[in-house]
C-alpha positions as CSV (number, residue, x, y, z in Angstrom):
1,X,31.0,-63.0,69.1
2,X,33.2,-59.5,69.6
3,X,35.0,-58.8,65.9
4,X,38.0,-56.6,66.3
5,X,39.4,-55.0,63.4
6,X,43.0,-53.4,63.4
7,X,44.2,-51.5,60.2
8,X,47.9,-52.2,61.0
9,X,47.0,-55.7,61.4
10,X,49.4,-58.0,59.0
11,X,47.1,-59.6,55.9
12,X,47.3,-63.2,56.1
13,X,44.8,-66.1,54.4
14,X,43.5,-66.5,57.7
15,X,42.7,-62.9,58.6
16,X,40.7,-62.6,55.0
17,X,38.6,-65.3,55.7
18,X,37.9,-63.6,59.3
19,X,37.4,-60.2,57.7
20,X,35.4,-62.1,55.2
21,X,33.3,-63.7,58.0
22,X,32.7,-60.6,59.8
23,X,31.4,-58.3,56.7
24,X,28.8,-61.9,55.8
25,X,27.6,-61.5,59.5
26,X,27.3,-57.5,60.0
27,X,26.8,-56.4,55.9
28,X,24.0,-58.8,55.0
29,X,22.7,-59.8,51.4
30,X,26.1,-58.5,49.7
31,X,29.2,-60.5,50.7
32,X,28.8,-64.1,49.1
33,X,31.3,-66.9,48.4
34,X,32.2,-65.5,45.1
35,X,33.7,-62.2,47.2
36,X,35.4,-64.4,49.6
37,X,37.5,-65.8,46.7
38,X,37.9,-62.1,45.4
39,X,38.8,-61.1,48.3
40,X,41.6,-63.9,48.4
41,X,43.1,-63.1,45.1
42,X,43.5,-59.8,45.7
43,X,44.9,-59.8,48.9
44,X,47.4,-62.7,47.4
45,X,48.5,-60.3,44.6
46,X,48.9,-57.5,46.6
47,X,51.4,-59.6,48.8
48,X,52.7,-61.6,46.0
49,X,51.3,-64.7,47.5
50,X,51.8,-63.7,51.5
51,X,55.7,-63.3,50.9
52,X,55.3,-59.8,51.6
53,X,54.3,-57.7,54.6
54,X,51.1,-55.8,54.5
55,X,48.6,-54.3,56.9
56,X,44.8,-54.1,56.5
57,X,45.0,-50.9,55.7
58,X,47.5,-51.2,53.0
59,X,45.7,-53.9,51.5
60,X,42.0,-51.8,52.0
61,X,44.2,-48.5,50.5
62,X,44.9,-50.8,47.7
63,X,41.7,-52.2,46.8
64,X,40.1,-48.6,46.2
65,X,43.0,-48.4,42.7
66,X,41.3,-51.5,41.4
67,X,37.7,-51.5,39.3
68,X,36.7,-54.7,41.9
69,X,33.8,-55.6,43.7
70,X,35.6,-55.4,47.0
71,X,37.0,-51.9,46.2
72,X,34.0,-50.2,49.3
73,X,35.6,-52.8,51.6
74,X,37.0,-50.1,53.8
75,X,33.8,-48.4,53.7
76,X,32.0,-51.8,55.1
77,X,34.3,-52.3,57.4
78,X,34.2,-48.9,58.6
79,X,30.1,-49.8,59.2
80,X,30.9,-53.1,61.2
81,X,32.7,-50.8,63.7
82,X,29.8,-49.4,65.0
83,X,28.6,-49.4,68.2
84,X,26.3,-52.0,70.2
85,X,23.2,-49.7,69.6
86,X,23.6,-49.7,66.1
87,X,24.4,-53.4,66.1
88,X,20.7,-53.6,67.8
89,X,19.1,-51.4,65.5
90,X,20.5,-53.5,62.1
91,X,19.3,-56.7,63.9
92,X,15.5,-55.1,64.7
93,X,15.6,-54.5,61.4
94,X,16.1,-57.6,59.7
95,X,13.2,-58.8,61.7
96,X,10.9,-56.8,59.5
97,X,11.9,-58.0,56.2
98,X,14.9,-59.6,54.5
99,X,17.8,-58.5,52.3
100,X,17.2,-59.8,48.3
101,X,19.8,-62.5,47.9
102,X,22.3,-61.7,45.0
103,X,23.0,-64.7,43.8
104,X,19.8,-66.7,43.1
105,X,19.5,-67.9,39.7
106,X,16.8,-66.0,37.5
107,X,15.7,-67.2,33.9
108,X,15.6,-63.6,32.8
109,X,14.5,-62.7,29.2
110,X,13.1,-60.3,27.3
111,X,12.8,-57.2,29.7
112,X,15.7,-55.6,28.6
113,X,13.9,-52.8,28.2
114,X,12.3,-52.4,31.4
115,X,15.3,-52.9,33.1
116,X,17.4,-50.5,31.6
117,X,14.0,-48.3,32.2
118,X,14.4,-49.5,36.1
119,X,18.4,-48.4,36.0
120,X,18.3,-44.6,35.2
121,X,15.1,-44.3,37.8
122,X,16.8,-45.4,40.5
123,X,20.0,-43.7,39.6
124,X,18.4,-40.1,39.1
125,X,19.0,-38.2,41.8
126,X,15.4,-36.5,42.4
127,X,12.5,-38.4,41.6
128,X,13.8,-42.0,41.8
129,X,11.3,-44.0,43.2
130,X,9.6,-46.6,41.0
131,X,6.3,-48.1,40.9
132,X,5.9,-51.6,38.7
133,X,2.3,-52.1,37.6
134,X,1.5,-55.3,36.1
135,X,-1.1,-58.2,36.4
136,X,0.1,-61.5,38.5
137,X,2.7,-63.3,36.3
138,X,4.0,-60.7,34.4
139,X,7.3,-60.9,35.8
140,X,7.5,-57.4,38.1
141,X,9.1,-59.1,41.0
142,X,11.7,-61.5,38.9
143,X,12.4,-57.6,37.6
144,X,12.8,-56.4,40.8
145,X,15.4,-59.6,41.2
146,X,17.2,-59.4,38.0
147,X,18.2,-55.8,38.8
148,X,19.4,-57.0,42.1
149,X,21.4,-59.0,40.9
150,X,23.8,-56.4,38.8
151,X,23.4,-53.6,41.4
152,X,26.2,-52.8,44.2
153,X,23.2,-51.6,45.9
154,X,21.3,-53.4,48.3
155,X,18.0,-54.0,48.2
156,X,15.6,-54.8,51.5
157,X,12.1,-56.4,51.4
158,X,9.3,-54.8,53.7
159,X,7.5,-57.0,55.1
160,X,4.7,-55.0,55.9
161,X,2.7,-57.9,58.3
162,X,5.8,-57.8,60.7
163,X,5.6,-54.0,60.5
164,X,2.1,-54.1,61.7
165,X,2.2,-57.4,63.9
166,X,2.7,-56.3,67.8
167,X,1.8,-53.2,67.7
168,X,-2.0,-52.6,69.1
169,X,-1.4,-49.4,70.6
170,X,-1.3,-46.0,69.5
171,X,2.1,-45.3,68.0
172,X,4.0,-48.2,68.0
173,X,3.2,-49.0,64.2
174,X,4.2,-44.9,63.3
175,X,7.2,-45.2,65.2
176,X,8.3,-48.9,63.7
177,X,7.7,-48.4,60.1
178,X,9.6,-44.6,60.7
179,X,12.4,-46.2,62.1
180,X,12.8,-48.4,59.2
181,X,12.6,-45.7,57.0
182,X,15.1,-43.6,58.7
183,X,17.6,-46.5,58.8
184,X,17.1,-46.9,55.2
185,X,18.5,-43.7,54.3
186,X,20.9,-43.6,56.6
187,X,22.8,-47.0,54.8
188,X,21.6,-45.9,51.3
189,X,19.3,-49.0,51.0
190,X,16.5,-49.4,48.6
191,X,13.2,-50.5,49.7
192,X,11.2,-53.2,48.4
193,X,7.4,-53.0,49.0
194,X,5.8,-56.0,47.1
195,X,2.0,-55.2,46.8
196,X,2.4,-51.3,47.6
197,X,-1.5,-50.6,47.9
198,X,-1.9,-52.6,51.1
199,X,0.0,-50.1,52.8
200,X,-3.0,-47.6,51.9
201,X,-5.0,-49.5,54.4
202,X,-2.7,-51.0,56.7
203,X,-1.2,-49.2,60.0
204,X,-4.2,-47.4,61.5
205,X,-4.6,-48.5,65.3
206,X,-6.6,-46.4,67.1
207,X,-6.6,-43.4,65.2
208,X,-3.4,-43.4,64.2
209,X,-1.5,-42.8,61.0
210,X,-1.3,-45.0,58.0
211,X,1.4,-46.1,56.4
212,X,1.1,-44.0,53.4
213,X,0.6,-41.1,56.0
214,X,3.7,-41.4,57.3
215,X,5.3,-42.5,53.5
216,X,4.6,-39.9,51.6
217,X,6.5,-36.9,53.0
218,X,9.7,-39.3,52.8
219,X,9.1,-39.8,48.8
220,X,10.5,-36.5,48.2
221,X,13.9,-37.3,50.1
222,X,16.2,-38.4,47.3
223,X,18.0,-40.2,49.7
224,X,15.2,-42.5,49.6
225,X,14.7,-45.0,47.1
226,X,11.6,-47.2,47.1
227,X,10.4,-49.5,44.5
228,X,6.7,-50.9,44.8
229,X,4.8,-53.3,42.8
230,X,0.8,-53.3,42.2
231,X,-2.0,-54.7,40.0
232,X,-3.6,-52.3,37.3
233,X,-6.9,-52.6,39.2
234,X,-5.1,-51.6,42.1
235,X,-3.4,-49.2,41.0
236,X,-6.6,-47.3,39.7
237,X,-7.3,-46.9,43.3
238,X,-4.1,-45.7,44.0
239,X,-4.0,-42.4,41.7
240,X,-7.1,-40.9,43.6
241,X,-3.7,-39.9,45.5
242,X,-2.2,-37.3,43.4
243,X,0.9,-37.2,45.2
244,X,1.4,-41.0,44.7
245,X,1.4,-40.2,40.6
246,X,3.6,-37.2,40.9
247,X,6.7,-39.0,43.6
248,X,6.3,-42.1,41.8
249,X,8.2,-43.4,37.8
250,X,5.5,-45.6,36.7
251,X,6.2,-49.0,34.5
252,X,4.0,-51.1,33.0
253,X,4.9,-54.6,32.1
254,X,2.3,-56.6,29.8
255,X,2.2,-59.8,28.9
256,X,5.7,-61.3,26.7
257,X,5.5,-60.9,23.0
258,X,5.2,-64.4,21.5
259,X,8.9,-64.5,19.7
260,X,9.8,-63.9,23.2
261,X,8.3,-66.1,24.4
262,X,9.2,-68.6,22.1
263,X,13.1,-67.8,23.5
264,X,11.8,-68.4,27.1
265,X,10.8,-71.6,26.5
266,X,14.0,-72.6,24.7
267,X,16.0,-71.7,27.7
268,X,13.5,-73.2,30.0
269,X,13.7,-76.9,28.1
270,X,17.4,-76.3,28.0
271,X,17.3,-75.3,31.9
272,X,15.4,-77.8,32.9
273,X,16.9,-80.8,30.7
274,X,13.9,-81.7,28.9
275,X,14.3,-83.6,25.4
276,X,11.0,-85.0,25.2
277,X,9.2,-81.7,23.9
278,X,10.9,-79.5,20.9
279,X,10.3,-76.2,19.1
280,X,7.1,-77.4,17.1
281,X,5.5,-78.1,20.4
282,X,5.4,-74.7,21.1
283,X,2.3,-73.8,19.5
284,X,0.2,-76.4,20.9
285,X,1.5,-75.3,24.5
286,X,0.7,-71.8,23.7
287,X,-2.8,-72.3,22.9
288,X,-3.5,-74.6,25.6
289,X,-1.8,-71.9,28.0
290,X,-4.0,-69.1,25.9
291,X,-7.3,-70.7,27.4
292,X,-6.1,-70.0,30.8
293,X,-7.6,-66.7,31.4
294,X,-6.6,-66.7,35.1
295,X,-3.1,-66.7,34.6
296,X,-0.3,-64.5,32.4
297,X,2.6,-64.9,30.6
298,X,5.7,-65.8,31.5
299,X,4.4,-67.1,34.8
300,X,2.1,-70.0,33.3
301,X,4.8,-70.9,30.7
302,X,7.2,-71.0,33.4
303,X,4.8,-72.8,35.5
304,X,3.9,-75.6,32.7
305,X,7.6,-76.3,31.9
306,X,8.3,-76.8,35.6
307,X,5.6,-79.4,36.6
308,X,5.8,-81.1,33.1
309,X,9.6,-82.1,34.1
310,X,8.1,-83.2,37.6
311,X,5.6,-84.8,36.3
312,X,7.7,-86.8,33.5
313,X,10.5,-87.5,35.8
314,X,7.6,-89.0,38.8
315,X,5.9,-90.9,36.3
316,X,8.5,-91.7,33.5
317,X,6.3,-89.8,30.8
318,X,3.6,-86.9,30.5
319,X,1.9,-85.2,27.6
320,X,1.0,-81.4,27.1
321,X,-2.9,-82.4,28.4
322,X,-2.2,-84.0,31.6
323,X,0.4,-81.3,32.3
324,X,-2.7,-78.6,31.7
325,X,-5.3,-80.7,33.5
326,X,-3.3,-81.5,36.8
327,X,-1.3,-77.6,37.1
328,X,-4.1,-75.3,35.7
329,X,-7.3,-76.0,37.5
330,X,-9.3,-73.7,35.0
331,X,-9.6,-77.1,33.4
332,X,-10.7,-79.6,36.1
């Protein structure tokens, strides 16, 4: 489909939802329902219900006076103007990775800390890149989510397998992952690289460059923003690079204190509608949880609470034991 915007175009219900239509399609992982109706209220009140004449650009001149969401329309529509190459580019590179979704529904509790922590890095203007370190279940990429979530930035996952997939000769990784990058900076979007420390192995074909190679020059280019995620053992490994320690903010995320925990699972029987286990069954949860060394916290409270509601609504009823000896195979 061909969009065509006009700025002297008159604003009408119908045009909104085609203006709406075209931003979802061009300016991906940021327009959702919720701005379509934002967008219609404003564009109603600005017109006093469509009773008035008033061109796109009026109505886009307008929204940049109001504290909204929708007050960098212009500036996306501006972006959906571009030409077919750089419609081709944006497509090549959603094929590498995907845009975090804005409104999925997170349980989030008790890193309020770490968040705020995660807000002034990314917002410095120097050394704003961010490296979460944390064992599996800790919570680093529901961090990573939660902060998506109340950002007007977007926020891309690499997919570093489709980086490297299709490339067997010399250059073709270098030139892929660059281009990424390159775009990146261009739009102002932050990376996302789940499991950073693969890309310290991944990339070389034939003798050519690895990905941290051709990463690490860029980490001193404020206008690019990465956040990466590792294990502690892994990231042991990582800081025999210097220069990853010194580009890098580092947060660590432990396991949840238990009166935090205790509020998690509040919210989880309240968000998952279960009356059958209370407050003083926390404890004997907790201990049976503390006996799975494999796992952390909040993941394996998280975990429990969600196959003990299968479970009870398959079967009619559960207790705490089968819940532990059918989801936590420590115990089998």
């Amino acid at each position: 489909m061909i969009w065509k915007i006009d700025y002297k175009e008159e604003i009408t219900a119908e045009y909104v939802s085609y203006l709406y239509n075209l931003l979802r399609t061009h300016i991906m992982g940021t327009y959702s329902d919720a701005k379509l109706i934002l967008m219609q209220t404003k564009a109603k009140q600005f017109t006093n219900d469509y009773s008035l004449k008033k061109t796109l650009g009026e109505y886009l001149s307008f929204l940049i006076t109001t504290d909204s969401d929708i007050k960098t329309m212009k500036r996306d529509l501006d972006k959906c103007l571009m030409g077919e190459e750089k419609i081709k580019e944006l497509q090549e590179f959603t094929e590498i990775g995907y845009f975090l979704n804005k409104n999925k529904n997170l349980l989030f509790i008790g890193k309020e800390f770490e968040l705020e922590f995660m807000e002034i890095t990314l917002s410095r203007k120097i050394k704003n890149n961010l490296l979460i370190i944390g064992q599996p279940g800790t919570g680093k990429t529901t961090l990573v989510s939660q902060y998506n979530k109340q950002t007007d930035k977007r926020i891309f996952v690499v997919e570093m397998g489709k980086i490297i997939s299709n490339t067997k000769y010399r250059g073709e990784f270098e030139n892929k992952l660059i281009k990424l990058i390159e775009y990146s900076r261009e739009e102002r979007i932050i990376l996302f690289i789940d499991e950073i420390h693969i890309i310290f192995s991944s990339g070389k074909v034939d003798g050519g460059l690895s990905a941290a190679d051709i990463l690490k020059p860029y980490l001193t280019d404020s206008e690019l923003i990465i956040i990466g995620t590792t294990t502690i053992e892994e990231f042991k490994i990582m800081m025999s690079d210097k220069a990853i320690e010194r580009r890098f903010n580092l947060l660590t995320l432990g396991n949840m204190e238990n009166s935090v925990l205790r509020n998690l699972y509040q919210e989880l029987l309240s968000s998952f509608g279960i009356t059958t286990l209370t407050l003083e069954n926390f404890e004997d949860i907790q201990k049976a949880l503390d006996k799975v060394s494999n796992r952390n916290y909040p993941d394996k409270l998280i975990d429990f609470i969600d196959l003990y509601e299968a479970i009870e609504k398959f079967n009619g009823r559960t207790t705490i034991n089968e819940v532990i000896q059918r989801g936590f195979y420590e115990f089998k």
